[in-house]
N, C-alpha and C positions, 0 to 999 in steps of 0.2 A: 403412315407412321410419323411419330413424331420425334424432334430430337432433343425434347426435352424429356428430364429423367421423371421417372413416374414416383408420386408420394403420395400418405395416404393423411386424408386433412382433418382432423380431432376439434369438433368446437366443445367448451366444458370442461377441456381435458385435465383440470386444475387439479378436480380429486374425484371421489366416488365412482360410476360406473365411466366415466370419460377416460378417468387414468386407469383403470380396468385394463377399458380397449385397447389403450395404450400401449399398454403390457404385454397384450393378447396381439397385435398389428404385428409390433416389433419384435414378439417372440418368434410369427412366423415368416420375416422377413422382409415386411415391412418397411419403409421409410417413410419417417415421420413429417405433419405438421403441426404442432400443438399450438391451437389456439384458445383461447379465454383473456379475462381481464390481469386475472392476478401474474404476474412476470416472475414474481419469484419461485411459486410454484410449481410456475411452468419449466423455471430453465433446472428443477431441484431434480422434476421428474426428469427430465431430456437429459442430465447426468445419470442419473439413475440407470436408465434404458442405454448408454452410451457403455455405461460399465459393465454390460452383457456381453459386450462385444459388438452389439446393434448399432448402424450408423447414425451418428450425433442428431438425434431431430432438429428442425426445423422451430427457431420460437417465436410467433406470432404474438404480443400483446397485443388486442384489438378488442375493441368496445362494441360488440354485435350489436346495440340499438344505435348505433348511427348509421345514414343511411347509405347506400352504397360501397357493403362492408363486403361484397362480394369481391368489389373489382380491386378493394385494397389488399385483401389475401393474395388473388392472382397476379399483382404486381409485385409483390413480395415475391412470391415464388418465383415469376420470373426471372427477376434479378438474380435469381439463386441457381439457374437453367434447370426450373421442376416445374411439373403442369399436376394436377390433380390425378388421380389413377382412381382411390376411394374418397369420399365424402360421408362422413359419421356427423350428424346432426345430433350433438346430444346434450347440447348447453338449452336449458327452460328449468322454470322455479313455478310451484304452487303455493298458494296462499289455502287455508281453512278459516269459514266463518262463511256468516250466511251474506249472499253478493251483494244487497242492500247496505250493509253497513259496513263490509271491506271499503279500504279507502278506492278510490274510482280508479285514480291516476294508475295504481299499482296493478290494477286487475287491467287495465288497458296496456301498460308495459310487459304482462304476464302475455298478451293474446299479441304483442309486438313481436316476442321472444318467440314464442313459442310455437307460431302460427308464420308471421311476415320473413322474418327470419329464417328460418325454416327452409319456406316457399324460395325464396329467394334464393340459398344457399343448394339446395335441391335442384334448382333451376340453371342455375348460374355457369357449371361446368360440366354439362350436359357432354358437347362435342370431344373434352379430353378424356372424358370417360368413356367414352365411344372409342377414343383414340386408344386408348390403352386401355380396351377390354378389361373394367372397373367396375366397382357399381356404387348403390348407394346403399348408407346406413341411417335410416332416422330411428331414435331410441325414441318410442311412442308410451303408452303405460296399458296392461288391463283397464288401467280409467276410460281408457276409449273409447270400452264395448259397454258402459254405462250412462243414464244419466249420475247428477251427482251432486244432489243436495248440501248446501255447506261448503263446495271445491266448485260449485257451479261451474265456474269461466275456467278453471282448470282441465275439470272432467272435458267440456266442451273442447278445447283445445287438442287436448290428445284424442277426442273424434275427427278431428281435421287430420291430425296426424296420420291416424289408422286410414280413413278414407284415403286422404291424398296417395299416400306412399302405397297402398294397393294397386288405386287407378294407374301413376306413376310403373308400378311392375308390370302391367300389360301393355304399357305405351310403349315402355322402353325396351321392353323382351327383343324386337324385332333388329333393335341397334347392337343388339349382343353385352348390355347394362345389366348386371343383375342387382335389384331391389328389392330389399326389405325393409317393412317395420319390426323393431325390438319392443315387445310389450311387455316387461317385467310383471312381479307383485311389487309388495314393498318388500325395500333393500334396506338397508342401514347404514343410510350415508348424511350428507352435511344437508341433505333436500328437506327432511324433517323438520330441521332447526328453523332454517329459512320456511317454509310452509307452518309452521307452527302447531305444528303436533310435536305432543309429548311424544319422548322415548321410548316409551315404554306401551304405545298404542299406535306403531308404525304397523301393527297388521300380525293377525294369528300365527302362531311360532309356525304351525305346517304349510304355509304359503312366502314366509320370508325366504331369501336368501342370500348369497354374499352378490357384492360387487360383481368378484371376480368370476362369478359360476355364470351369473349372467354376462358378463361379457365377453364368454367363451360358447354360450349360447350364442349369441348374436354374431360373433364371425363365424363360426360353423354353419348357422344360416344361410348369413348373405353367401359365404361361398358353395354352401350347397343352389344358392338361387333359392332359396325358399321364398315365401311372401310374404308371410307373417312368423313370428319364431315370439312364442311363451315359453319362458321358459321354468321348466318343472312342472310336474306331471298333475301335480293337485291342481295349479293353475290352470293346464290344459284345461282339464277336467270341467272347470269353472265358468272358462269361458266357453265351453259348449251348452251347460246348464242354461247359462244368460240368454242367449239363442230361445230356449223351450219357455222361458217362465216369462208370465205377463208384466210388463210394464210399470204397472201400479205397485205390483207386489215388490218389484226391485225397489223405486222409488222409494218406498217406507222401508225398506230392509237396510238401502245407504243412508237414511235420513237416520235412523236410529245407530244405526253405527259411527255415525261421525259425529253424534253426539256422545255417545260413549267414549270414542276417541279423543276430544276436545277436553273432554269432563275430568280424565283422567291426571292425577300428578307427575309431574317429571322426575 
C-alpha cells in the first residue's frame, strides 16, 4: 500500500475529448491531474470540475516534448502527497496532406507526441498503478486499424497505439492494471483545425460523435477491463469489415476519401 493519495493524470486535457475525460474521472470520483500546455485552460476547466463539488484538480502546465516529462509530473505529484492511480494518454495531433510534402519537422514531432510520449508516459508509472489497482487509458483512433494515405505518419502512429496498448493489456493483466485502447471515429473537436481538415469533412454524420459520448465510452471500458473500446456501433461494425476486406481495396477507398475530405470548403 501506499501512502500517497491516488489521482487520475489527463494529458490534452485543455479541451475536446481530454476535458471529456475530465468530466467523466471527476464525475465518478476521481481525482484529478490536468495536464497540457495551455494553463489557462487548464486551471478554467479544474474550476469548473471544483464547482461540482469534485476535488480541486491538480494543474500541471508541462510541455510533453521535452524530455523526461515523466519524472516532472511525478515530482509534481509528489510534492502534492499523490502517486498516479489512472494514466489517460490523450494529448497527439494529426496533420493531412501527402507525407512527401508535409513539412518533415512536424510529422517527426507528430510521431514524438504521439508514439515517444505515449510510450513513455505508459511506462513510467507502472508500479503505482500496480500500487493502487489502476490502469491505463491511451486514446488511440479507428486510424489504427488502417493504412492511411494523405495522414500516413498519423494513421501509422495510432497503429503503434492500438499495437502497444493491446500487448500492454496482457502484460499487465497479471499486476491487476487494467488497460485499454480508446479508438474513436471522428469527433468534432479543436483536432480538425490543427490537422487541417475542413469542418465540414471530419467524417460521415453516422460514425461522428460527441467528445463526451466517447469519453464515457472509454471509462466504461477501461473499468470494465476491456481491451479495445470503439465506441458506437456503426464504428464497431467497421472495424470488423477492415478485418475481412483486402488491403489494396482499403488503400484506395482512404486514398479517395481524404481527398475528398481535403478538397472540400470550410
Amino acid at each position: 500500500m501506499s501512502n500517497l493519495r491516488p489521482v487520475t493524470v489527463i494529458t490534452g486535457a485543455s479541451a475536446g475529448i481530454g476535458a471529456a475525460l475530465a468530466r467523466v474521472f471527476a464525475r465518478n470520483g476521481h481525482e484529478l491531474a490536468l495536464v497540457a500546455r495551455r494553463e489557462e485552460r487548464l486551471h478554467a476547466l479544474a474550476d469548473e470540475i471544483a464547482a461540482t463539488g469534485a476535488p480541486q484538480p491538480v494543474v500541471l502546465a508541462a510541455d510533453l516534448f521535452k524530455p523526461g516529462v515523466a519524472g516532472v509530473i511525478s515530482d509534481a505529484l509528489r510534492a502534492q502527497g499523490a502517486e498516479p492511480q489512472f494514466v489517460v494518454n490523450n494529448a497527439g495531433f494529426g496533420l493531412v496532406g501527402l507525407a512527401a510534402d508535409l513539412d518533415r519537422d512536424e510529422q517527426l514531432q507528430m510521431i514524438d507526441l504521439n508514439v515517444r510520449v505515449l510510450t513513455e508516459l505508459s511506462l513510467a508509472f507502472v508500479d503505482s498503478l500496480a500500487r493502487q489497482r489502476g490502469g491505463l487509458l491511451n486514446v488511440g483512433s479507428m486510424a489504427g486499424f488502417l493504412p492511411g494515405p494523405r495522414m500516413a505518419v498519423y494513421y501509422a502512429t495510432k497503429a503503434y497505439v492500438l499495437s502497444f496498448t493491446e500487448a500492454l493489456h496482457s502484460e499487465l493483466k497479471p499486476r491487476g492494471i487494467r488497460v485499454s485502447v480508446l479508438c474513436p471515429g471522428p469527433v468534432p473537436t479543436e483536432f480538425a483545425d490543427r490537422a487541417g481538415l475542413s469542418k465540414r469533412a471530419i467524417g460521415p454524420s453516422y460514425l461522428i460523435q460527441s467528445a463526451d459520448d466517447v469519453a464515457e465510452a472509454g471509462y466504461r471500458g477501461l473499468m470494465d477491463g476491456r481491451r479495445t473500446v470503439v465506441p458506437g456501433a456503426a464504428n464497431k461494425f467497421i472495424t470488423f469489415l477492415i478485418r475481412l476486406t483486402p488491403r489494396s481495396l482499403i488503400l484506395s477507398f482512404v486514398d479517395y476519401r481524404q481527398k475528398r475530405r481535403s478538397a472540400r470548403p470550410t
